[in-house]
C-alpha positions as CSV (number, residue, x, y, z in Angstrom):
1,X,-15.1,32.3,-27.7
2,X,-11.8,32.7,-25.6
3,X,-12.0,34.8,-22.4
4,X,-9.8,36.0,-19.4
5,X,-12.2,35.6,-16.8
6,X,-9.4,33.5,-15.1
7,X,-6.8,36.6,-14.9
8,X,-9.8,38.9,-14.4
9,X,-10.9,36.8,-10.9
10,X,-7.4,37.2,-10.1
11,X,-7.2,40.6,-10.3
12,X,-10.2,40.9,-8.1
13,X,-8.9,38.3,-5.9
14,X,-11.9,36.0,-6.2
15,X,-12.2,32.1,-6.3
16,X,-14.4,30.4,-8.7
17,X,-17.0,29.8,-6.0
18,X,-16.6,33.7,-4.5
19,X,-17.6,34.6,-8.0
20,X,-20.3,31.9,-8.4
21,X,-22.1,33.1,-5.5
22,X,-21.7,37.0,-6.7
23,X,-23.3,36.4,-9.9
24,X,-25.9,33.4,-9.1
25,X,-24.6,30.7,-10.3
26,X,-22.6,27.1,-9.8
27,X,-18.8,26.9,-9.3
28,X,-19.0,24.9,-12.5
29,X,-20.7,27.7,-14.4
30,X,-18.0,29.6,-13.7
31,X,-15.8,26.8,-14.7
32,X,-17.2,26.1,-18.2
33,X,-16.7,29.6,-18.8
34,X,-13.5,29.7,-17.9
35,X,-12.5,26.6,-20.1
36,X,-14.0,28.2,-23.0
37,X,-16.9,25.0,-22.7
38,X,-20.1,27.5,-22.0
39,X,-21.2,30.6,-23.4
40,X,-22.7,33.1,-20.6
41,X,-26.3,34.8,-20.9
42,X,-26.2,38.2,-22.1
43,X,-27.2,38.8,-18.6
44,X,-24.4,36.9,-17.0
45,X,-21.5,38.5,-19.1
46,X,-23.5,41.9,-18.1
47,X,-23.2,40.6,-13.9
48,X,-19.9,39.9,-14.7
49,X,-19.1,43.4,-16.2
50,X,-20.1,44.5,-13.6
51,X,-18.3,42.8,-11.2
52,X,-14.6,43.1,-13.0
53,X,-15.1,46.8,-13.6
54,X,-14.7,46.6,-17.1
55,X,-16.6,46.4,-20.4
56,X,-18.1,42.6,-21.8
57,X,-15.6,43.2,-24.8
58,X,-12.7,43.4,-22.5
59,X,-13.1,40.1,-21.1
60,X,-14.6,38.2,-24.0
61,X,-13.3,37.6,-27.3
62,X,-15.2,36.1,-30.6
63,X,-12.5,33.8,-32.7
64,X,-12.3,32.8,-35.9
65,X,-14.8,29.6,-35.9
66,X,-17.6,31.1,-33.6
């Protein structure tokens, strides 16, 4: 799953830990979603919706292996 949680952050001019702390969770959560190694909760990507003002689908995209 690829995502542009990075650009989205900077759009909302937030660090990694700004968000962490939003949303309830580590600064390495954040990172391993970020990297493309972890796959949010359906509950986290909703947080995060939330947060960037924008739809789960916007920020989130499935790819051909997933």
């Amino acid at each position: 799953m690829k995502n542009t949680m990075k650009v989205q952050r900077a759009i909302k001019d937030l660090t990694q830990d700004q968000l962490a702390q939003r949303v309830g969770v580590s600064r390495q959560t954040i990172n391993s979603i970020e990297k493309g190694r972890y796959v949010p909760s359906t509950v986290l990507a909703l947080k995060l919706s939330e947060i960037f003002e924008v739809s789960v689908n916007d920020f989130f995209e499935l790819e051909e292996n997933d």
